[in-house]
C-alpha positions as CSV (number, residue, x, y, z in Angstrom):
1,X,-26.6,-10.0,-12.9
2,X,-29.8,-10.6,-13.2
3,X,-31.1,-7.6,-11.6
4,X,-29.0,-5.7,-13.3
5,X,-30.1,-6.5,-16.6
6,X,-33.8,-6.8,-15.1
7,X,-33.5,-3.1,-14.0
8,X,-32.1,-1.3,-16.9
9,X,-34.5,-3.5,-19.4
10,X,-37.7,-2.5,-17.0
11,X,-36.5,1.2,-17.6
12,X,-35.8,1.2,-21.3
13,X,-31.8,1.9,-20.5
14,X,-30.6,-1.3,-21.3
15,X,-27.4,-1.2,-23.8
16,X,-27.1,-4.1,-26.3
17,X,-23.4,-4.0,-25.4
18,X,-24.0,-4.7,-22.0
19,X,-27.4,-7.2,-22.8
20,X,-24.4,-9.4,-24.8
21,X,-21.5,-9.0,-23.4
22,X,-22.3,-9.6,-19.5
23,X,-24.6,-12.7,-20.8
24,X,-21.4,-14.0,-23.3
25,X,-19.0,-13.2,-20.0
26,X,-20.9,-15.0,-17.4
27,X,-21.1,-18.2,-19.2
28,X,-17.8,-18.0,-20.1
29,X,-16.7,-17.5,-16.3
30,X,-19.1,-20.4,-15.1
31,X,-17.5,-22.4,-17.1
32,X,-14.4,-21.5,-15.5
33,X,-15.8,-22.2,-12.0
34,X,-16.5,-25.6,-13.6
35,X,-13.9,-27.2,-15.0
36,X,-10.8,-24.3,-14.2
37,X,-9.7,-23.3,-17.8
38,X,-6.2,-22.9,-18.3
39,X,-5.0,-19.7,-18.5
40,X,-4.8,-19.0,-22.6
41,X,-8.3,-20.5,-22.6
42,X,-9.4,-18.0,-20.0
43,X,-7.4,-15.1,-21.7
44,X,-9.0,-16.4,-25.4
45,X,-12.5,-16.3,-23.5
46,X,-11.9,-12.7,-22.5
47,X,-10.4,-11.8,-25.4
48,X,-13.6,-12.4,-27.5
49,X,-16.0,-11.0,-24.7
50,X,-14.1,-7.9,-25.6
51,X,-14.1,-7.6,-29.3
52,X,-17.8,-8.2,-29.2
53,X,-18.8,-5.6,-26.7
54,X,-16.0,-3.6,-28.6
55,X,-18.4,-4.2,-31.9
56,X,-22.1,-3.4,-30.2
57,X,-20.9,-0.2,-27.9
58,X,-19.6,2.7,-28.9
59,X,-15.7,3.4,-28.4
60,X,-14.9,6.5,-26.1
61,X,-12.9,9.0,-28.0
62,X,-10.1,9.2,-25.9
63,X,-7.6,10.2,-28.8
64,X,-8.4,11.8,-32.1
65,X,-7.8,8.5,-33.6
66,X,-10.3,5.4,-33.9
67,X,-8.5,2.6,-34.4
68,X,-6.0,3.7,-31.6
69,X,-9.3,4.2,-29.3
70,X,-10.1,0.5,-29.8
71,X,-7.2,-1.0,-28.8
72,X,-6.8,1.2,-25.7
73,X,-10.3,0.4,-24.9
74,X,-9.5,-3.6,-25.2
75,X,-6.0,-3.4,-23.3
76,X,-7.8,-1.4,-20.6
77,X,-10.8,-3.6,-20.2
78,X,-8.6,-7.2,-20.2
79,X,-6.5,-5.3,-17.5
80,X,-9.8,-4.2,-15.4
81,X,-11.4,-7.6,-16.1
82,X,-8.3,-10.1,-14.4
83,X,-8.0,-7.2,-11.9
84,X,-11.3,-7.2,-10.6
85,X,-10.9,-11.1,-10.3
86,X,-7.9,-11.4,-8.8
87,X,-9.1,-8.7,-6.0
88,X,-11.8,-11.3,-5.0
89,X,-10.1,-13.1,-2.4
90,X,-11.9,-12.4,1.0
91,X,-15.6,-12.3,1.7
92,X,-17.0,-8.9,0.8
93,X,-13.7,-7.8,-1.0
94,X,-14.6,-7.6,-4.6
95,X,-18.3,-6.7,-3.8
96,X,-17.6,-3.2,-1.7
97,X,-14.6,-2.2,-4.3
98,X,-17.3,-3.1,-7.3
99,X,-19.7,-0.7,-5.4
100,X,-17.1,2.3,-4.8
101,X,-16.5,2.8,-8.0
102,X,-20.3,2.5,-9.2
103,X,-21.2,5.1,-7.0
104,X,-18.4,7.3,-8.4
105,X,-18.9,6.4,-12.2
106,X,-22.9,7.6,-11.1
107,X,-21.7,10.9,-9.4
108,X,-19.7,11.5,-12.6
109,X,-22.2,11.1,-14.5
110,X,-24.8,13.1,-12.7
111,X,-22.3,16.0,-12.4
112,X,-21.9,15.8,-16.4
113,X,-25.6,16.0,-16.9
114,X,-24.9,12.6,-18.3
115,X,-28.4,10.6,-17.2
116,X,-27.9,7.4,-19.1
117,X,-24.3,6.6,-17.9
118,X,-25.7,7.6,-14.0
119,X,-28.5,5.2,-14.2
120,X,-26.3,2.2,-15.1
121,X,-24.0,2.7,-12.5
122,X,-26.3,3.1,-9.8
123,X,-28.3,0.0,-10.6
124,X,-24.8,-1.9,-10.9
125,X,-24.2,-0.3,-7.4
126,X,-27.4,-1.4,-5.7
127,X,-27.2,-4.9,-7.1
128,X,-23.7,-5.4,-6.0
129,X,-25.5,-3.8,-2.4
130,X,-27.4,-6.5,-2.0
131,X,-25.5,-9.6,-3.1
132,X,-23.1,-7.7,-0.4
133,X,-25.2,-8.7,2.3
134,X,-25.2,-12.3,1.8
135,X,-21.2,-11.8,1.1
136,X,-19.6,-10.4,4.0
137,X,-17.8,-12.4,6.4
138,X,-19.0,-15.1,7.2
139,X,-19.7,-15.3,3.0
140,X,-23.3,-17.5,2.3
141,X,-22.6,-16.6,-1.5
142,X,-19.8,-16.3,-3.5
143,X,-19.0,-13.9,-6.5
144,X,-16.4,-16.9,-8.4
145,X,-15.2,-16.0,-11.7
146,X,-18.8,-16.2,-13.2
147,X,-19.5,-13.0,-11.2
148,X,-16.1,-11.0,-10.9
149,X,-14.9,-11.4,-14.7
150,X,-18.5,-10.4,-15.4
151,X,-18.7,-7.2,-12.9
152,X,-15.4,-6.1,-14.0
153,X,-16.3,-6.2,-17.7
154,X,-18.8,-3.7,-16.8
155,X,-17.0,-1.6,-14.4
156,X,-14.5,-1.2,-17.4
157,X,-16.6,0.1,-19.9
158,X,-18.3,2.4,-17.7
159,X,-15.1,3.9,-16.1
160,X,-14.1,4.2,-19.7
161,X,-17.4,6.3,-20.4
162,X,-17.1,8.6,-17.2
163,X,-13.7,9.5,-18.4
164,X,-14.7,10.7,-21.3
165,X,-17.2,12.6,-21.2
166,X,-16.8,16.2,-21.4
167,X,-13.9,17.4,-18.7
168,X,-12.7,20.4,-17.9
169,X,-9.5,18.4,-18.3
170,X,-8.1,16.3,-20.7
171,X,-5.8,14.7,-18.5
172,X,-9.5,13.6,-16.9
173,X,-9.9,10.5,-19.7
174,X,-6.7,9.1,-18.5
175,X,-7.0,9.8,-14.7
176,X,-10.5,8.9,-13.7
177,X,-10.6,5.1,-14.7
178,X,-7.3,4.7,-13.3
179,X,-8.5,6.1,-9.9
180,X,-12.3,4.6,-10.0
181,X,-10.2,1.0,-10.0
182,X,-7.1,2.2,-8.1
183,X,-7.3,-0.6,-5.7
184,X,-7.6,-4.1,-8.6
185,X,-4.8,-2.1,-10.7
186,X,-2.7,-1.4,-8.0
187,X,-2.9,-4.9,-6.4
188,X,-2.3,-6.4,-9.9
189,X,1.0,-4.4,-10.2
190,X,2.3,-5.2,-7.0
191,X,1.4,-9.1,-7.5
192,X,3.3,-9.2,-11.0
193,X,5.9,-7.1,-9.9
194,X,6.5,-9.5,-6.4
195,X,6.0,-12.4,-8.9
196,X,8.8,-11.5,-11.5
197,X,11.0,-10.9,-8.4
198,X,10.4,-14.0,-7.2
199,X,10.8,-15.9,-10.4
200,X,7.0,-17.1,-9.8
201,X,4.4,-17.3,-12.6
202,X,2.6,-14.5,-12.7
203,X,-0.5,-16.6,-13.6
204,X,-0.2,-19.0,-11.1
205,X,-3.1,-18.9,-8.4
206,X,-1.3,-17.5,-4.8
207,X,-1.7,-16.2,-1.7
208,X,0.5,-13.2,-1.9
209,X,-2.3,-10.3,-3.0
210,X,-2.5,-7.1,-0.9
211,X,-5.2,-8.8,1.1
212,X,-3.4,-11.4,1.7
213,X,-0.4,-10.0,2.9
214,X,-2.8,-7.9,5.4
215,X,-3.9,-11.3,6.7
216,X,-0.7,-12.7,7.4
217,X,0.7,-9.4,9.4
218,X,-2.5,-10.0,11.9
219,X,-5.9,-8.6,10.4
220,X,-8.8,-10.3,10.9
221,X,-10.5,-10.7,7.1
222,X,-13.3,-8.1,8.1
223,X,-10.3,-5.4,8.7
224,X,-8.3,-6.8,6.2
225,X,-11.3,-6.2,3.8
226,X,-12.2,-2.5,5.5
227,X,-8.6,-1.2,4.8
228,X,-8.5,-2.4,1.5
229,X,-12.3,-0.7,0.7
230,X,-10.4,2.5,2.7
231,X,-7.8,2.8,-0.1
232,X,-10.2,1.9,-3.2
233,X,-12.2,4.9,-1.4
234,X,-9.2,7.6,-1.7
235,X,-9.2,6.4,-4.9
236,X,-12.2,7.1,-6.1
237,X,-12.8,10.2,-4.0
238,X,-9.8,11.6,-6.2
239,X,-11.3,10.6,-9.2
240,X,-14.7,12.4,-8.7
241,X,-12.3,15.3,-7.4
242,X,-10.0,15.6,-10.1
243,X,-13.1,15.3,-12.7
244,X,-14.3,18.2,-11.2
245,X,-11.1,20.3,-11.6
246,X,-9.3,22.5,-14.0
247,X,-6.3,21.3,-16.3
248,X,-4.1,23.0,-14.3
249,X,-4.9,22.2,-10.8
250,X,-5.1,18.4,-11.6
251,X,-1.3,18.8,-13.4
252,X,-0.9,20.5,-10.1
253,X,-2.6,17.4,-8.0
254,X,-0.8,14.6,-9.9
255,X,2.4,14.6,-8.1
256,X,0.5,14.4,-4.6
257,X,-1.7,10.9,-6.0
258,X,1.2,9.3,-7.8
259,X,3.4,9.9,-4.6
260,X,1.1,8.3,-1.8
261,X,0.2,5.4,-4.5
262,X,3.6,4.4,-4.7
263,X,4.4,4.9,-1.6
264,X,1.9,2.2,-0.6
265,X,2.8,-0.1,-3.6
266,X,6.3,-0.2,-2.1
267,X,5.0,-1.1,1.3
268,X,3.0,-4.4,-0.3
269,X,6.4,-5.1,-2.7
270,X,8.4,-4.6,0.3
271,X,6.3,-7.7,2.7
272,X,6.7,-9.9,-0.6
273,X,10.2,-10.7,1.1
274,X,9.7,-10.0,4.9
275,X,6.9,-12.6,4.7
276,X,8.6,-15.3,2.8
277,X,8.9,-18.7,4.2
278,X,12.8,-18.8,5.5
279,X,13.7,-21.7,3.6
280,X,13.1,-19.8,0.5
281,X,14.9,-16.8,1.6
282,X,17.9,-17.5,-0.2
283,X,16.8,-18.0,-3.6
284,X,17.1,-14.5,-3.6
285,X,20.6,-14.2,-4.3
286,X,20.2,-17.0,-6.9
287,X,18.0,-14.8,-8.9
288,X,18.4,-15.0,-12.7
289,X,16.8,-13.0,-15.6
290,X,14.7,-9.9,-14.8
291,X,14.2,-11.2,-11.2
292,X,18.2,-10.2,-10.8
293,X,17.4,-6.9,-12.6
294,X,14.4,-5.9,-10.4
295,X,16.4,-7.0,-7.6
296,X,19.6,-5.1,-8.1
297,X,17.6,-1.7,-9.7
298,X,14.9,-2.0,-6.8
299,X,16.7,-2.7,-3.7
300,X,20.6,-3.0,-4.6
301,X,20.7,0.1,-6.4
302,X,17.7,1.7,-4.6
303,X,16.3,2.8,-8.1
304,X,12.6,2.4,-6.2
305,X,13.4,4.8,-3.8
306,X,15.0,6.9,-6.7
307,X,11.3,6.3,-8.7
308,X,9.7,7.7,-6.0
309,X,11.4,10.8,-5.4
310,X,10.6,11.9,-9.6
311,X,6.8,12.1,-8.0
312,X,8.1,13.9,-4.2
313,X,10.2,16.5,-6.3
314,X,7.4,18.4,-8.8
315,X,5.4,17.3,-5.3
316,X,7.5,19.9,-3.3
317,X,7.9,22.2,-6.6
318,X,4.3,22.4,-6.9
319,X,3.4,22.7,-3.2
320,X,5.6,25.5,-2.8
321,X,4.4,27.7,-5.8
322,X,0.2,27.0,-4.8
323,X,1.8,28.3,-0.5
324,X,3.4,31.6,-2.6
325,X,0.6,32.2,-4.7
326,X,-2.1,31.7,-2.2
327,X,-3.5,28.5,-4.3
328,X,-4.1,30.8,-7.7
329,X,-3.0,28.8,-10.8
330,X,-3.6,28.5,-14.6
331,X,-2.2,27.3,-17.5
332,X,0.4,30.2,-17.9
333,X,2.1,29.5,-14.7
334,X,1.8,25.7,-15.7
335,X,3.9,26.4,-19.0
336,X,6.5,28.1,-16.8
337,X,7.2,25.5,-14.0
338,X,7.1,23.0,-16.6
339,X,10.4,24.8,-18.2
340,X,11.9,25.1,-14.5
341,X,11.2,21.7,-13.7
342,X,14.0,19.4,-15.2
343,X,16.5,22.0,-13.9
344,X,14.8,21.5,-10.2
345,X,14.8,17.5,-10.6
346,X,18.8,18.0,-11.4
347,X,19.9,20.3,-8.7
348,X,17.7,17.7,-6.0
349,X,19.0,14.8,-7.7
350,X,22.4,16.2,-6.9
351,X,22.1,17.0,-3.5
352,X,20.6,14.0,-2.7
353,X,23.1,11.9,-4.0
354,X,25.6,14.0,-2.0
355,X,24.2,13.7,1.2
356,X,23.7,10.1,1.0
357,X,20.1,10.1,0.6
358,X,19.9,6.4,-0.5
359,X,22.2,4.8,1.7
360,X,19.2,4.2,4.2
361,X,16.7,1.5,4.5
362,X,13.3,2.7,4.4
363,X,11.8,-0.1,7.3
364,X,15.0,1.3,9.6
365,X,14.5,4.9,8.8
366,X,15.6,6.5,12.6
367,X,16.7,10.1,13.8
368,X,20.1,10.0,11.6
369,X,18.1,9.8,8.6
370,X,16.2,12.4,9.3
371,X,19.0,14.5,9.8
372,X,20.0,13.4,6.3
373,X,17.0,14.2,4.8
374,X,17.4,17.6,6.1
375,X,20.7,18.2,4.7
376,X,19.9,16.9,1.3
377,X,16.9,19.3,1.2
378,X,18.6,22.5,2.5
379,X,21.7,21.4,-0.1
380,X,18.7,21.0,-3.1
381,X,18.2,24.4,-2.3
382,X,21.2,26.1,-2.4
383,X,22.2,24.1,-5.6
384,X,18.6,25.9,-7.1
385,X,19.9,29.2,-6.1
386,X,23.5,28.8,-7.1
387,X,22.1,27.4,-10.5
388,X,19.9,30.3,-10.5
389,X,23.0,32.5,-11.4
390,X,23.9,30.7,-14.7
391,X,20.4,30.4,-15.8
392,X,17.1,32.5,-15.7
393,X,14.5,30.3,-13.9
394,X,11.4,31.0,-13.2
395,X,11.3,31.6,-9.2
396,X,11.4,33.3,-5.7
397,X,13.3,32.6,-3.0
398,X,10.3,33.0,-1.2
399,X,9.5,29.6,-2.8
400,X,12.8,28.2,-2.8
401,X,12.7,28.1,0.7
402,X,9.4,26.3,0.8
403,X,10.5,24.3,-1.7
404,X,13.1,23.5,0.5
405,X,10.8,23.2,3.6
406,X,7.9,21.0,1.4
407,X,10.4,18.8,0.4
408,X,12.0,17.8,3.4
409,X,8.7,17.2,5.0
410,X,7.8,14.7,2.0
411,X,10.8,12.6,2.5
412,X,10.5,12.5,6.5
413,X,6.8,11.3,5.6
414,X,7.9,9.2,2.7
415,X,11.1,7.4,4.3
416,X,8.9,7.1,7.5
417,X,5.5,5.8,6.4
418,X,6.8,1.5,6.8
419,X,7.0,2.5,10.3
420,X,3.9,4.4,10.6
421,X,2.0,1.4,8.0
422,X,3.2,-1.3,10.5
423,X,2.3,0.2,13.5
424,X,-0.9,1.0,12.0
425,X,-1.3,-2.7,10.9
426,X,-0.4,-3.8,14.4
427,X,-2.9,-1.5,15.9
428,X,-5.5,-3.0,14.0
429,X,-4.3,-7.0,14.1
430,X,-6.0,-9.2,16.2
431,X,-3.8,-9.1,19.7
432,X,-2.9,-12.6,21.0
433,X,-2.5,-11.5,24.4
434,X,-1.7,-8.4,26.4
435,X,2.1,-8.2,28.2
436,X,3.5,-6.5,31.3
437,X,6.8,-5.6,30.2
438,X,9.3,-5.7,33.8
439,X,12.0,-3.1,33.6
440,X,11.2,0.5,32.4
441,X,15.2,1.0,31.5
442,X,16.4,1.2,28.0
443,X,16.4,-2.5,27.4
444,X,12.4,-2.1,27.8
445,X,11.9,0.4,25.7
446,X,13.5,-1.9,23.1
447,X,11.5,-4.1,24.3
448,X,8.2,-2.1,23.7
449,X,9.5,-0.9,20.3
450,X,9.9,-4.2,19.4
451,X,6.1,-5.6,20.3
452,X,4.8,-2.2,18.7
453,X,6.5,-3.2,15.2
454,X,4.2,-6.6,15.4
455,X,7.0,-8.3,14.9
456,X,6.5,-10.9,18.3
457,X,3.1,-12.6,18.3
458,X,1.0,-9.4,17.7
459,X,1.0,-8.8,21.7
460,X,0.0,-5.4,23.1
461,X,2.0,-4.1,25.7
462,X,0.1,-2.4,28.6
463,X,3.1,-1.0,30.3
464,X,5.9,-0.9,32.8
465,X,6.4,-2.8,36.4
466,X,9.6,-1.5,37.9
467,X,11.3,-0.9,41.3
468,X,12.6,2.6,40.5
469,X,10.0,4.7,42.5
470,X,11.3,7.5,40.6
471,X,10.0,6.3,37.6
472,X,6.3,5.2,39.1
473,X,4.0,7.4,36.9
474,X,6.0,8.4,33.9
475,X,5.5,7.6,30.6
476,X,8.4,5.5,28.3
477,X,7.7,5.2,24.8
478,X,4.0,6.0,25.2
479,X,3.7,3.4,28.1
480,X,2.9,4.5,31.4
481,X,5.1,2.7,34.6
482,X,2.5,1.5,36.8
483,X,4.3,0.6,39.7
484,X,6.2,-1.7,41.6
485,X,7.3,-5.6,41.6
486,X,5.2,-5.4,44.7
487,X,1.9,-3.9,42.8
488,X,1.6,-7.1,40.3
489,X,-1.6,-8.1,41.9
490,X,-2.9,-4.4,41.3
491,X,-1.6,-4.3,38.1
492,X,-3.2,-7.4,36.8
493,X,-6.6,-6.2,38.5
494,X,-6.4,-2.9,36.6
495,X,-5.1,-4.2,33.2
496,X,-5.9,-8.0,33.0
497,X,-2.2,-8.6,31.5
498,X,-1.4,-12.3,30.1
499,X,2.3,-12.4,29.9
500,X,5.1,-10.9,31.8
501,X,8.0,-10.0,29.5
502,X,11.4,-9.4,31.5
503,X,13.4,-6.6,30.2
504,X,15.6,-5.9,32.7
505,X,19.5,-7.0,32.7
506,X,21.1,-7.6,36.2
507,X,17.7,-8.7,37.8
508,X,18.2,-10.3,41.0
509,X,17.1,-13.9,42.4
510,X,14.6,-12.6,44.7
511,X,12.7,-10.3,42.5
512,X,12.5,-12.8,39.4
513,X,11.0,-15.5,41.6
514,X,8.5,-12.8,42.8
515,X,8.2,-12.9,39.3
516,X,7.5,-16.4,38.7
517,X,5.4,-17.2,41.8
518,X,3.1,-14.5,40.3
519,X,3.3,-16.0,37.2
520,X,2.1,-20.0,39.0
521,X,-0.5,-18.5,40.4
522,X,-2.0,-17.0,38.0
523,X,-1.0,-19.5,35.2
524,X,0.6,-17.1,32.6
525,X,4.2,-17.3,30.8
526,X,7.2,-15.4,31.4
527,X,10.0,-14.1,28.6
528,X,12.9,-12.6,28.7
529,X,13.8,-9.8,26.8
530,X,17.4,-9.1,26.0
531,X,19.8,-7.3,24.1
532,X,23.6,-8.4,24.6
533,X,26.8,-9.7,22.8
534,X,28.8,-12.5,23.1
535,X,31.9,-13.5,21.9
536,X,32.1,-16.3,19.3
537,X,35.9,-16.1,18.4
538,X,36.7,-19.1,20.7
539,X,33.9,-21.3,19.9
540,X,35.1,-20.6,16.0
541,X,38.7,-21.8,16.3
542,X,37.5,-25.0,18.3
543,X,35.3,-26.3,16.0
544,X,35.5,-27.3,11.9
545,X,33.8,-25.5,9.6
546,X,30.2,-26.5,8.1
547,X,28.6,-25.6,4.9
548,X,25.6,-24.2,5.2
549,X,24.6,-21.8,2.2
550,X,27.0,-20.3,0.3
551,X,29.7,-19.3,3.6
552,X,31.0,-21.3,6.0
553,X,29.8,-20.9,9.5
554,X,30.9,-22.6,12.7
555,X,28.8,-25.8,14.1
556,X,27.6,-24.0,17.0
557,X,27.1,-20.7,15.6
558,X,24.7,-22.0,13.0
559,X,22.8,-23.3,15.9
């Protein structure tokens, strides 16, 4: 802070606003570090930091009316403040997301002609540069409230500036300090959303931020910290992007943002109950209040899913007119998909709900549901053209059919992305030990779809041993077979494998204790891998009944 200040005061650019109100803020957030203020003390704290930078700076028009410019100014800087703070949980987190959306607030306002507002970023982006280097994992410095509460008041009011200064799109106000801090507001959402769920306090302190949850599916906190700083950076990249864009194209880019946001926000939401501790995995279906109502509407009902596809639709709509017309748009053609729209939305709506497009689970999304997807698209499309008939819309069936085509590829990447974000994740998470997985039949290529989801250990598969020498050399589910029972010793020169996973019903004596004498001698475990039923119907009528829950299971079978 100090150089901050320093910097712009050595250069004559120092605003009062921010001489008083980063002062007023850091001693209010040391105070914090100090003695932990309660919530409404912290809030009050804020509160007045606010109103007096609010009373030394000048309020961005962003409506035609003052006093509704003040209180959107103080909503959106108490948001960006507790966001900003509530981000800075890893080394180097807070820091590199701080410095993102300097640079971009700068490149705004060097692109604007807008000096002034350039300088103050970039001087709030070196000085968060070199407090980075003394932050990174292993941290030797910490940011603490003192530092976030007072970095985030700043980023706020300078977002707030960028996005108002003179656009080529209105829409630009609203858009551009929403993207520069994509990352905090996002993460905040999630968290209170997960919370309310959950029937947590959304102001209790927890361990269940975005970062968090990356920690806990594998990530080393360097990684962890590098995606996170990857998303803040599409963020802010589309901000500088859509600054720089007509009305029109960023109504047309909209859809694409808000889609691939949420998309991601329902990813975090969705760990907020695959990572719960088990014993807390049924106070789910005790849920009370708006917990019940989020939980019904979100997964019961899939209403999220539902959400989503408002932002995929005008998405597809919009793709498939910028195909047609070669990327060519203004504010005419604008005015005339916006009267087509709602009819669109109805006839996809429709379709989808007769082809059963919610009955899926996005994590389990498999071939079927692709069909389904495809059948719900080509179906949106004939209901278009049949509506058509009845009603004068304005459209081709050059871009019906890419409608059709754009659409069905959004919901294939949509429905599809929790598997593609896991096995990303996985790729990424720190391994725990490399397996040779014995048996290249279909029960090990369960077996290696099951270690890619990192849902055993984080363990990378290197491949196949099996005694088919028809299937030496080929290549099952992106694994390669690389020989024999007889080739372990080569295999484990070549590769270095830990484990040996067994995934191979009907294995014989002789070739599992080749198995295990391996396995001695080199000093590594062996699992089995299975997939089989058994019948419990006997075991159910021999023994009483034991309450467990809500339902009554059998004594063994809740073993």
């Amino acid at each position: 802070m100090l150089a901050i200040l320093a910097t712009l005061a050595v250069a004559g650019s120092l605003p009062v606003w921010m001489a008083v109100g980063s002062i007023t803020m850091l001693i209010g957030g040391t105070v914090d570090d100090i003695v932990a203020l309660r919530p409404s003390r912290k809030l009050a704290v804020e509160i007045g930091v606010v109103l007096l930078v609010l009373a030394l700076g000048p309020v961005p028009a962003l409506t035609p009316w003052p006093n509704v410019n003040v209180m959107i100014a103080a909503v959106w800087m108490i948001a960006v403040i507790n966001a900003f703070n509530l981000v800075d949980g890893l080394d180097g987190l807070a820091a590199g997301v701080g410095i993102l959306a300097a640079i971009a607030i700068a490149l705004t306002g060097l692109i604007a002609g807008n000096r002034m507002l350039a300088l103050e970023a970039a001087v709030v982006a070196g000085a968060l540069g070199g407090f980075l280097l003394y932050n990174f994992y292993p941290a030797k410095i910490f940011m603490g409230d003192c530092g976030a509460l007072t970095v985030g008041l700043i980023l706020a009011v300078l977002s707030l500036r960028a996005g108002a200064l003179e656009p080529n799109s209105c829409l630009s106000r609203i858009i551009f300090p929403i993207a520069v801090m994509l990352l905090p507001l996002t993460d905040t959402a999630i968290v209170t959303i997960s919370r309310a769920a959950t029937e947590i306090p959304i102001s209790r302190r927890g361990g269940d931020h975005s970062h968090h949850r990356l920690l806990l599916m594998g990530l080393t906190v360097p990684r962890a910290v590098g995606v996170c700083w990857s998303f803040s950076a599409v963020g802010v990249v589309a901000a500088v992007a859509l600054g720089t864009l007509s009305h029109a194209y960023v109504l047309c880019a909209l859809p694409f943002v808000a889609a691939a946001v949420a998309v991601v926000a329902l990813f975090m939401v969705n760990l907020t109950f695959e990572l719960k501790l088990p014993e807390k995995q049924f106070a789910f279906e005790r849920a009370e209040g708006i917990a019940r109502h989020i939980l019904n509407f979100g997964y019961k009902l899939r209403m999220a899913e539902a959400v989503l596809d408002l932002t995929l639709i005008p998405a597809a709509f919009v793709g498939a007119y910028l195909l047609r017309l070669d990327f060519r748009m203004n504010d005419g053609l604008i005015e005339s998909m916006a009267g087509t729209l709602p009819f669109i939305i109805l006839a996809t709506y429709t379709a989808f709900l007769g082809a059963g497009i919610y009955r899926g689970i996005w994590r389990y999304a498999s071939f079927p549901d692709v069909m389904r997807f495809a059948n719900g698209s080509l179906f949106a499309g004939i209901l278009i053209v049949i509506l058509a008939q009845f009603r004068h819309l304005e459209l081709s069936g050059s871009i019906v059919v890419l409608y059709v085509i754009l659409l069905f590829n959004l919901l294939v990447a949509t429905r599809m992305s929790f598997r593609v974000f896991r096995r990303a994740i996985a790729a990424l998470a720190m391994s725990r030990g490399s397996v040779l997985i014995v048996g290249a039949g279909q029960t090990g290529e369960a077996a290696a779809r099951f270690i890619a989801s990192g849902a055993d250990g984080r363990l990378r598969p290197v491949g196949f041993a099996d005694d088919d020498a028809f299937k030496e050399g080929k290549i099952v589910y992106g694994l390669h077979v690389l020989g024999s029972l007889g080739d372990l010793e080569r295999i484990h020169s070549e590769t270095r494998f830990q484990q040996i996973l067994v995934a191979q019903e009907g294995i014989d004596a002789a070739r599992m204790s080749r198995v295990f004498e391996f396995a001695r001698a080199h000093g590594m475990l062996v699992r089995r891998f299975s997939i089989s039923l058994s019948d419990l119907e006997s075991v159910a009528l021999a023994d009483p009944p034991i309450e467990t829950g809500s339902t009554n299971v059998p004594a063994r079978q809740a073993v």
